[in-house]
C-alpha positions as CSV (number, residue, x, y, z in Angstrom):
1,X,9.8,-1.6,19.6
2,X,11.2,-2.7,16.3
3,X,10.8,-5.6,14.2
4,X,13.1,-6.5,11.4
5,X,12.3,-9.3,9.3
6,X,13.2,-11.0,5.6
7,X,9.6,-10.1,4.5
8,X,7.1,-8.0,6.0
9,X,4.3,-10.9,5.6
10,X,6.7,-13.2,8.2
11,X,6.1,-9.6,10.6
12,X,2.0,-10.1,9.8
13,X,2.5,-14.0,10.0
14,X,3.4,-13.4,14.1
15,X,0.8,-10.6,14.9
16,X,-2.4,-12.4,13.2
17,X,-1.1,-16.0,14.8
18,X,-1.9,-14.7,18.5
19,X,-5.3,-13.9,17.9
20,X,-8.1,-17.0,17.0
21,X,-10.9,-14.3,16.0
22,X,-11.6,-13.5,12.1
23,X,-9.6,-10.8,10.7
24,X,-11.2,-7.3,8.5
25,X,-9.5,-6.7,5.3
26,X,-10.2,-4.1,2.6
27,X,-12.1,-6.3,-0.5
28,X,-8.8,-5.0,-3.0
29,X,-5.8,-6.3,-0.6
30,X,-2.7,-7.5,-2.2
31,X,-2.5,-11.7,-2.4
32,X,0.3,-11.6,-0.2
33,X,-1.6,-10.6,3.0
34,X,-5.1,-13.1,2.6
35,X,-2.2,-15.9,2.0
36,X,-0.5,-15.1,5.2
37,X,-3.7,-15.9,6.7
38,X,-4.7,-19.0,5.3
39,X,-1.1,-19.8,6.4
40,X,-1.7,-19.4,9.7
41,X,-5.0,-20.9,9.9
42,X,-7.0,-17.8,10.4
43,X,-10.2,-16.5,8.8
44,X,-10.6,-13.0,7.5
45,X,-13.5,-10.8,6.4
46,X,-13.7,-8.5,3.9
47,X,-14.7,-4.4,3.7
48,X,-15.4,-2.2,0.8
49,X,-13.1,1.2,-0.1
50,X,-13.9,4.4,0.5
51,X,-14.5,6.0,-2.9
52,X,-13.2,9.2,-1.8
53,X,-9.9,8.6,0.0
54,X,-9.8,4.7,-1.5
55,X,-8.6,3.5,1.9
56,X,-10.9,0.5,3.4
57,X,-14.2,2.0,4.6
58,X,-13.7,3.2,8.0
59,X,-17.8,2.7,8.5
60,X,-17.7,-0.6,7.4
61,X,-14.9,-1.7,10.4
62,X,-16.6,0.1,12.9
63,X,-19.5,-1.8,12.1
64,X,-17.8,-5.1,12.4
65,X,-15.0,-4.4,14.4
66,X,-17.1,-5.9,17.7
67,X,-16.4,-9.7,16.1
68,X,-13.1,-9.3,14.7
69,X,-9.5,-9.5,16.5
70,X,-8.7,-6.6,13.9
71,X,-7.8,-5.0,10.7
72,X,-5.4,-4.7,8.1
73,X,-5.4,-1.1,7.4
74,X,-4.0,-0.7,4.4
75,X,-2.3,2.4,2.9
76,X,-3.8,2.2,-0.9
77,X,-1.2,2.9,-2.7
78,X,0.9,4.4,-0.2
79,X,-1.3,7.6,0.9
80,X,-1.3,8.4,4.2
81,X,-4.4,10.0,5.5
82,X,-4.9,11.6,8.6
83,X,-6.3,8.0,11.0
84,X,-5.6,9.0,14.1
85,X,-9.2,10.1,15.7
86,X,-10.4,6.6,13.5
87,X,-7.8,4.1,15.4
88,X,-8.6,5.6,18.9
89,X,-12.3,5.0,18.3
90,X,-11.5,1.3,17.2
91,X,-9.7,1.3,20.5
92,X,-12.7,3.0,22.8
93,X,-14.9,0.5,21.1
94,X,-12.7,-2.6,22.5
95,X,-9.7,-1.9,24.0
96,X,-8.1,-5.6,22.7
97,X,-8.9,-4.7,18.8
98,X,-5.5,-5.1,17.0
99,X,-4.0,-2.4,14.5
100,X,-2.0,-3.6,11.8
101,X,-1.3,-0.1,9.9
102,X,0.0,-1.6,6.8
103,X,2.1,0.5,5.1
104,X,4.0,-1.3,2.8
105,X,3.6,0.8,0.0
106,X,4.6,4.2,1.6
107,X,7.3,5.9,1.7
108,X,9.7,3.9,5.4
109,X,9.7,5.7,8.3
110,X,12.7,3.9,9.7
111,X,12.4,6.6,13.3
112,X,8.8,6.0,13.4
113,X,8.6,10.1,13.3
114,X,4.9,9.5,11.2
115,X,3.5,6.2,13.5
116,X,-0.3,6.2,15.4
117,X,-0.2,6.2,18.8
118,X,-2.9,3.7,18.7
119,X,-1.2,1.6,15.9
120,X,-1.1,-1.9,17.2
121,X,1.8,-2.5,14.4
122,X,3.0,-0.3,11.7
123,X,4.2,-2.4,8.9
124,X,6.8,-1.7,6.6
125,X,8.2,-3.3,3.4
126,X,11.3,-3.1,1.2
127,X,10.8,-5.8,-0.9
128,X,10.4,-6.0,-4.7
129,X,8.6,-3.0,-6.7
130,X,7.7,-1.2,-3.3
131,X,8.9,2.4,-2.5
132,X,12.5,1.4,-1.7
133,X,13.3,-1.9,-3.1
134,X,16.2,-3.5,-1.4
135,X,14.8,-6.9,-2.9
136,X,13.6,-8.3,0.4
137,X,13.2,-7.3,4.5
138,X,10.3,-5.8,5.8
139,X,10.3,-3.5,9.5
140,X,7.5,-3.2,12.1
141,X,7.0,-0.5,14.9
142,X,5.2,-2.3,17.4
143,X,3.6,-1.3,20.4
144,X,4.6,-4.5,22.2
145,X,7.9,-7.0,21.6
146,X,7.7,-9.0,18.8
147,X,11.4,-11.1,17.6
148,X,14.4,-9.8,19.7
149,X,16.0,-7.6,16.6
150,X,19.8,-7.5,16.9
151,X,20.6,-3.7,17.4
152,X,23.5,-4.3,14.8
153,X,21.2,-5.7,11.9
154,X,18.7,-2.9,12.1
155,X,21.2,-0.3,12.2
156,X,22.8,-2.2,8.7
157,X,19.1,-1.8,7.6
158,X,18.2,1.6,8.9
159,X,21.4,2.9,7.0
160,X,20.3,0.9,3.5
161,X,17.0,2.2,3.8
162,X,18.0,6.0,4.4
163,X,20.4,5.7,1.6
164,X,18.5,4.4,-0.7
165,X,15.4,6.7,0.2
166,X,17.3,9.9,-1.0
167,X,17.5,8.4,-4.7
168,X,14.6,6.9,-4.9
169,X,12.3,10.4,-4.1
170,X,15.1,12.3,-6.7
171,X,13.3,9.7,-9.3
172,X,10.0,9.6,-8.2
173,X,10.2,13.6,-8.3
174,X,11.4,13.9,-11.3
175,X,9.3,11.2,-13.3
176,X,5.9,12.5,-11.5
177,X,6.6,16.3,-12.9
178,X,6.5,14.5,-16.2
179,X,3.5,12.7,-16.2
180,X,1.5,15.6,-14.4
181,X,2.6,18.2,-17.6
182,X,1.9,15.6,-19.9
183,X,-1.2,13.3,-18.8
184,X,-4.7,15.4,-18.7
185,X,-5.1,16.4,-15.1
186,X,-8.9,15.3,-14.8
187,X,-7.4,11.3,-14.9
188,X,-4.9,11.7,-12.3
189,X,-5.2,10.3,-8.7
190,X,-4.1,13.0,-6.0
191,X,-0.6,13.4,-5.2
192,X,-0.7,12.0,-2.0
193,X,-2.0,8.4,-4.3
194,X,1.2,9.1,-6.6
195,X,4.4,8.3,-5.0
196,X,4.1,4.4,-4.9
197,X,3.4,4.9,-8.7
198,X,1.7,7.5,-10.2
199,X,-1.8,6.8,-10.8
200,X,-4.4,7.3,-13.0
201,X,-8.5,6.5,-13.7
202,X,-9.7,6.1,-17.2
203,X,-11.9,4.8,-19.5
204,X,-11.5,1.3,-21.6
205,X,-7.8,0.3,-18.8
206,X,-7.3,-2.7,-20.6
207,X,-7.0,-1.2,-23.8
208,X,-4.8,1.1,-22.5
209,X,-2.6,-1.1,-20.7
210,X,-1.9,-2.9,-24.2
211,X,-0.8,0.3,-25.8
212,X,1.3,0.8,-23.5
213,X,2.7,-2.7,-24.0
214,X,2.6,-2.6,-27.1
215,X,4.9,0.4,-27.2
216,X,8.0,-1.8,-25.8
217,X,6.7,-0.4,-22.6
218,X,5.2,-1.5,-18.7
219,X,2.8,-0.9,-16.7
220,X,0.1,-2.2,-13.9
221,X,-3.1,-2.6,-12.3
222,X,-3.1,-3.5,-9.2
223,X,-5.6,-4.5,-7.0
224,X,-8.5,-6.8,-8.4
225,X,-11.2,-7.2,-5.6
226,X,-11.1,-11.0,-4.1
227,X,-14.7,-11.5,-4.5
228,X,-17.7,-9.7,-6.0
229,X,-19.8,-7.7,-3.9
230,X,-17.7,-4.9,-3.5
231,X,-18.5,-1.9,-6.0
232,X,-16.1,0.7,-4.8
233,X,-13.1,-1.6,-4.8
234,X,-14.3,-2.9,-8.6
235,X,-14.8,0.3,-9.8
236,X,-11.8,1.5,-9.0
237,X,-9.9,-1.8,-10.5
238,X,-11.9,-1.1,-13.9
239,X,-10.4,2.2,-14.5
240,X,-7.1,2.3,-12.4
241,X,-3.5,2.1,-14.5
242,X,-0.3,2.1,-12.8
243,X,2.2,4.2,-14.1
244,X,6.3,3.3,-12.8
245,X,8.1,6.2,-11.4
246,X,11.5,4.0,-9.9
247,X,14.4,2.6,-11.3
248,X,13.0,0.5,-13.6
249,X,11.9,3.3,-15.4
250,X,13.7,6.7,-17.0
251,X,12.5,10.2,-18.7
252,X,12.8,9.1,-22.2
253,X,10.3,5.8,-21.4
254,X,8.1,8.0,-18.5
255,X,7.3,10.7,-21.4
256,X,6.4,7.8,-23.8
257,X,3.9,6.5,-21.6
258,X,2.5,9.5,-20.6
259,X,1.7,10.4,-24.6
260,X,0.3,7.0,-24.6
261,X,-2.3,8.3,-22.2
262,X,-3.0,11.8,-23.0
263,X,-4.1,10.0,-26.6
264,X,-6.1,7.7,-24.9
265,X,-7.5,10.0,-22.6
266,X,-8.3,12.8,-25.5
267,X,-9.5,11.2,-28.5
C-alpha cells in the first residue's frame, strides 16, 4: 500500500499516533523525527550506533524491543544494509513490534522493488537537501492502509520522482569520482555511506568545516547525538564532514573542497 504525503514526518506522525508504548530511536536521529513525537504525545528511547555499519545497534533493540511499540530504523546516511534476517527476528520476538524503515535519505524506490517483507513502513522523503529534492512530499510502502492516496496524485509523483532520479545519480556520479581521486582514501566512508553526500572521518571537523567556509564554500555535519551517553554516535559526530554531491554543487566547487581536505588530511 502506498502513502503519499506533503512531508514524510506527517507519514510517521500517523504510524507512531496508533501505538501508546515508548518508541527506540538511534541516539544521532535527525530533529525532525524526535519532534514528530513530542507532537504526538509519545515517548521515545534512545540506542547507540553500530561503529561498523553506523546504523542504530541492532543488539541494543533486540534488547529493548520487549517494552517498546517499535523502532525508527534509520538508514545513516542513506546506506542500505542487508536487514532482512534482523526485522524477522524483531517480528518472532513480538509479532505486534512496528517497523518504521526510515529511509529518507536513500536513494526512492517509488515500485517498492528494494522494501522488507517484514517492514512495517518504509519511509521515503523528497523534501529539501535529501536525495531527490522536489522541495517537499514524502511516500510510504505500508504493509497496511494508511491515507486513501488518489491513484492520479501518486502517479504525478511517481513520474517527478523517476525523472528527477536520472539527473540527480548523473551528478552524484560524477562529483563522487572527484572527491574519491582527490580526497586520501583512508578518510572516506564506504561507498554505500556516499550517495546522500559523500562522506568523510577526520581529525580536528570543526577546523575543517571553517576552511571550507572560508573558501566561499559549504558543507555539513550532520547528526549530533540528542544526549550524552552514547560514544559511537559522538564519535562519529566529532570526526564526520559532509561533503555536497547535488545540485547545489558543480566540479569546479567539488574539486575545491576536496583540496581543502586532502591538505587537511596530509599535513
Amino acid at each position: 500500500m502506498i502513502e503519499l504525503a506533503p512531508r514524510a514526518a506527517a507519514i510517521l506522525f500517523g504510524v507512531v499516533s496508533a501505538h501508546e508504548r515508548p518508541w527506540l530511536l538511534p541516539a544521532n536521529v535527525c530533529d525532525i523525527v524526535p519532534q514528530t513525537l513530542r507532537a504526538a504525545g509519545r515517548m521515545f528511547e534512545l540506542v547507540d550506533i553500530d561503529p561498523a555499519t553506523l546504523e542504530p545497534s541492532r543488539e541494543q533493540i533486540i534488547d529493548r524491543a520487549r517494552d517498546c511499540a517499535g523502532v525508527v530504523f534509520v538508514r545513516t546516511y542513506g546506506a542500505i544494509y542487508d536487514a532482512e534476517a534482523f526485522f524477522a527476528s524483531l517480528k518472532l520476538l513480538r509479532d505486534d513490534f512496528v517497523i518504521v524503515d526510515d529511509r529518507c535519505l536513500c536513494r526512492p524506490d517509488v515500485d517498492g522493488e528494494l522494501v522488507s517483507q517484514d517492514a512495517t513502513v518504509t519511509l521515503f522523503s523528497t523534501g529539501y537537501a535529501k536525495y531527490v529534492d522536489l522541495g517537499g512530499g514524502g511516500f510510504a510502502h505500508a504493509a497496511t492502509a494508511g491515507r486513501v492516496t488518489p491513484e492520479a496524485a501518486w502517479r504525478e509523483y511517481r513520474a517527478q520522482v523517476l525523472a528527477e532520479l536520472a539527473r540527480v545519480d548523473a551528478i552524484k556520479e560524477h562529483l563522487n569520482a572527484i572527491y574519491r581521486a582527490i580526497i586520501p582514501e583512508e578518510v572516506q566512508l564506504p561507498a554505500e555511506l556516499c550517495s546522500w553526500r559523500f562522506n568523510i572521518r577526520v581529525a580536528r571537523a570543526e577546523e575543517l568545516l571553517r576552511a571550507i567556509t572560508d573558501a566561499g564554500l559549504f558543507a555539513s555535519r550532520h547528526y549530533a547525538p540528542l544526549e550524552g551517553g552514547f560514544p559511537h554516535a559522538t564519535r562519529l559526530h566529532e570526526e564526520i564532514v559532509n561533503l555536497f554531491n547535488d545540485r547545489y554543487f558543480n566540479e569546479e566547487k567539488a574539486t575545491r573542497t576536496a583540496e581543502i581536505v586532502r591538505h587537511h588530511v596530509m599535513r
